[in-house]
C-alpha positions as CSV (number, residue, x, y, z in Angstrom):
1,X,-1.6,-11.8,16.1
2,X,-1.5,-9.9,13.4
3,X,0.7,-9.9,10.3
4,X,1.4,-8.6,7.0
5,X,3.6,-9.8,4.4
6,X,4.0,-7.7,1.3
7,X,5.5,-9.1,-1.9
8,X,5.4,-8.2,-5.4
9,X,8.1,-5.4,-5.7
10,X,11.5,-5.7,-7.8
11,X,13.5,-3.9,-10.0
12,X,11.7,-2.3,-13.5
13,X,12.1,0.3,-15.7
14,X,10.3,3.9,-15.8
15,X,7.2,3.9,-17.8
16,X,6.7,-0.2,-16.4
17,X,3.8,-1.4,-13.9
18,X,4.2,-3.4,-11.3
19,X,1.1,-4.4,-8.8
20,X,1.9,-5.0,-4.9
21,X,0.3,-7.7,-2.9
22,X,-0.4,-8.1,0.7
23,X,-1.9,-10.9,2.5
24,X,-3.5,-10.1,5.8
25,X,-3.7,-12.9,8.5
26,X,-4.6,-13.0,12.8
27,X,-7.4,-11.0,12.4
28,X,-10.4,-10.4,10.1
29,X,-9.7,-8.7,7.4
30,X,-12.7,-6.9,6.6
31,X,-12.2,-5.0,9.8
32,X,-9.7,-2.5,8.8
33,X,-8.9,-0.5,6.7
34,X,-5.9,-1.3,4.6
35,X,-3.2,1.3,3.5
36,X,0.3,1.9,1.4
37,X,2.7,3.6,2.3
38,X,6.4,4.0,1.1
39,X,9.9,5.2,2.3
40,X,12.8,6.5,-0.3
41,X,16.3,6.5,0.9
42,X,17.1,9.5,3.4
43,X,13.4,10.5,3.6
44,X,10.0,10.0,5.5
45,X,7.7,7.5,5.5
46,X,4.7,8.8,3.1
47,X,1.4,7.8,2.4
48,X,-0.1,6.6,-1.2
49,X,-3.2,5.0,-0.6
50,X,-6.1,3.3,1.0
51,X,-9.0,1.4,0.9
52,X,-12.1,1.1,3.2
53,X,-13.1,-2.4,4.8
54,X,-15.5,-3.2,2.1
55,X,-13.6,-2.0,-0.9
56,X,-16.0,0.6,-1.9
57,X,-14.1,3.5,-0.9
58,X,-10.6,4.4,-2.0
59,X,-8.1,7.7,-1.6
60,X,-4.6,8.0,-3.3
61,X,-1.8,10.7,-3.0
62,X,-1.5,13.2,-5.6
63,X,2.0,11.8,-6.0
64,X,0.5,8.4,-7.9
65,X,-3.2,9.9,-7.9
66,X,-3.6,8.5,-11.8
67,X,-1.1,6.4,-12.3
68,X,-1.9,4.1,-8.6
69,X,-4.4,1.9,-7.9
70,X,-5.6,0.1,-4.6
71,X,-7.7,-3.0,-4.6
72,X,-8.7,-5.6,-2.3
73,X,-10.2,-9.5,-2.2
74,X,-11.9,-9.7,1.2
75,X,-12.3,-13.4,0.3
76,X,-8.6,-13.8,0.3
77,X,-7.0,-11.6,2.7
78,X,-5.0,-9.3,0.3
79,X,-4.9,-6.4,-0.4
80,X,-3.0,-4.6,-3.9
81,X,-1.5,-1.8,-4.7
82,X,-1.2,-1.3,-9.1
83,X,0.8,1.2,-10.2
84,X,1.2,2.0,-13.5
85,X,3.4,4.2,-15.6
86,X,6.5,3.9,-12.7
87,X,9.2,7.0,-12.8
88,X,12.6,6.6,-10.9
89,X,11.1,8.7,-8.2
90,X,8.9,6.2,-7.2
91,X,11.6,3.9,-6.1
92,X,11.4,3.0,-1.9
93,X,10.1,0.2,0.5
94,X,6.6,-0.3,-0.4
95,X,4.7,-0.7,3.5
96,X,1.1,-2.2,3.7
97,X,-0.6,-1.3,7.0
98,X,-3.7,-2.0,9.1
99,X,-6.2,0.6,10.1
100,X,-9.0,-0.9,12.4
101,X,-10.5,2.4,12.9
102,X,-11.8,1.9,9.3
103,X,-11.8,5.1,6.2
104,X,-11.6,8.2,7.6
105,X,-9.8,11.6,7.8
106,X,-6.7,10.4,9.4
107,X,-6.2,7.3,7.0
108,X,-3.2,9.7,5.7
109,X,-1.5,9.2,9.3
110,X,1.1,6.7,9.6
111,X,-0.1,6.5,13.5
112,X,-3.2,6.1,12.7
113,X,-2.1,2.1,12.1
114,X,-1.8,-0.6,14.3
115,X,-0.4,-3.2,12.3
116,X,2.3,-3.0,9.4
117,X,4.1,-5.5,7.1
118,X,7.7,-5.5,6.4
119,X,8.2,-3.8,3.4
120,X,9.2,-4.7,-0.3
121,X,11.2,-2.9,-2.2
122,X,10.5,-1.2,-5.5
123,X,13.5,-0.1,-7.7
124,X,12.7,1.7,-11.0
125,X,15.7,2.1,-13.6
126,X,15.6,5.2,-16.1
């Protein structure tokens, strides 16, 4: 069985960074292709990024596009997320997820995932 445990978030302040892990395990990893997404208060899950199964292809949202960074260690089941330059609107429930379709058009899609972690949140302070 898959799972997925996120860790990494807390509270900073704007203009910090702060990188997201997530540590893969059931499966192997090199199979999918891993995502992040997040969910403010009183809105949608959205998408911010994702990584191919081999690391060498990445896409980010235009919302951290700059200022977010995805990465991933095939050798130790984790995937991360770095973002940089954190404003207040980037506080929410950071989600990794689990594509095994691999990179491709739909990667954006939060159905396009079969397996998600639990979440951990990110607070930024102005």
């Amino acid at each position: 069985q898959v799972q997925l445990v996120e860790s990494g978030g807390g509270v900073v302040q704007a203009g910090d960074s702060l990188r997201l892990s997530c540590v893969f395990s059931g499966d192997t990893f090199s199979s999918y292709a891993m995502g992040w997404f997040r969910q403010a208060p009183g809105k949608e899950r959205e998408f911010v990024a994702v990584i191919s199964r081999n690391g060498g292809s990445t896409y980010s949202a235009c919302a951290v596009k700059g200022r977010g960074a995805i990465a991933r260690d095939n050798a130790k089941n984790t995937v991360y997320l770095q973002m940089n330059s954190l404003k207040p609107e980037d506080t929410a429930v950071y989600y990794c997820a689990a594509d095994p379709r691999g990179f491709n058009y739909f990667n954006a899609r939060r159905a396009e995932y079969a397996y998600w972690g639990q979440g951990t949140q990110v607070t930024i302070s102005s």
